[in-house]
N, C-alpha and C positions, 0 to 999 in steps of 0.2 A: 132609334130603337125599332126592330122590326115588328111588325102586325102579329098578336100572338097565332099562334096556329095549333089547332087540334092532329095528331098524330095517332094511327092506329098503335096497337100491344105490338102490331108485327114489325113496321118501322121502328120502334123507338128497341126491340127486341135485336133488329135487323144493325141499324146506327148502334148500338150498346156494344153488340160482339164483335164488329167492325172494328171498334175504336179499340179492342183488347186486343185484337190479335194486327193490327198495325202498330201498337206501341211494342206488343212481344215481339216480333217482328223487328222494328226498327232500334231497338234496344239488346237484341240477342239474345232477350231472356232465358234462363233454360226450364223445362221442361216441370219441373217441381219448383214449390215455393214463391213464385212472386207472379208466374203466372196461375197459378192456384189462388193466389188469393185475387188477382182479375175474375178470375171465372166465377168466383161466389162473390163479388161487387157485382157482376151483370145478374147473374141470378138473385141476388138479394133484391136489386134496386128492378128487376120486370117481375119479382112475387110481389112487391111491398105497393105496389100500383094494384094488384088487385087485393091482395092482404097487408093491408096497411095495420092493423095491429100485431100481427105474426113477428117472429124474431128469427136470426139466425137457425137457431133450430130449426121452425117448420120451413124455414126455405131448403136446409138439409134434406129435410125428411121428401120433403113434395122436389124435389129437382134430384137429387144423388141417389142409387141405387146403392140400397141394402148398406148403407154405411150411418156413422154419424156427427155431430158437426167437433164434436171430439177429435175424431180422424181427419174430417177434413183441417179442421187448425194445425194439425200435426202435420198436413201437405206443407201447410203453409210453412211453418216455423223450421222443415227441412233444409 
């Protein structure tokens, strides 16, 4: 097992959105719905590292412009 290691907000920000847009990417995904719901698992899981009681909602509210997490599930379930 490897030595644990401390990583900044910006690597583990930088590795998170890397790993979304190589799977959409290597998968074809298209455009709505499943890469939608990647983008708010990388946004969820780099709010919930500094707001760790926060829920879907505030990660909506503080990452998406003027929309809300209503709408965004509605990306997803497109």
């Amino acid at each position: 097992m490897p030595e644990p290691t401390a990583y900044t907000h910006d690597q583990i920000a930088v590795a998170l959105n890397r790993a979304s847009a190589d799977i959409s990417e290597a998968a074809s995904l298209p455009d709505e719905g499943t890469i939608d719901a990647l983008n708010l698992l990388v946004n969820a899981a780099i709010h919930y590292l500094e707001h760790p009681g926060d829920g879907l909602a505030e990660v909506v509210e503080a990452d998406y412009d003027a929309t809300t997490l209503d709408k965004v599930l509605g990306w997803i379930s497109s």
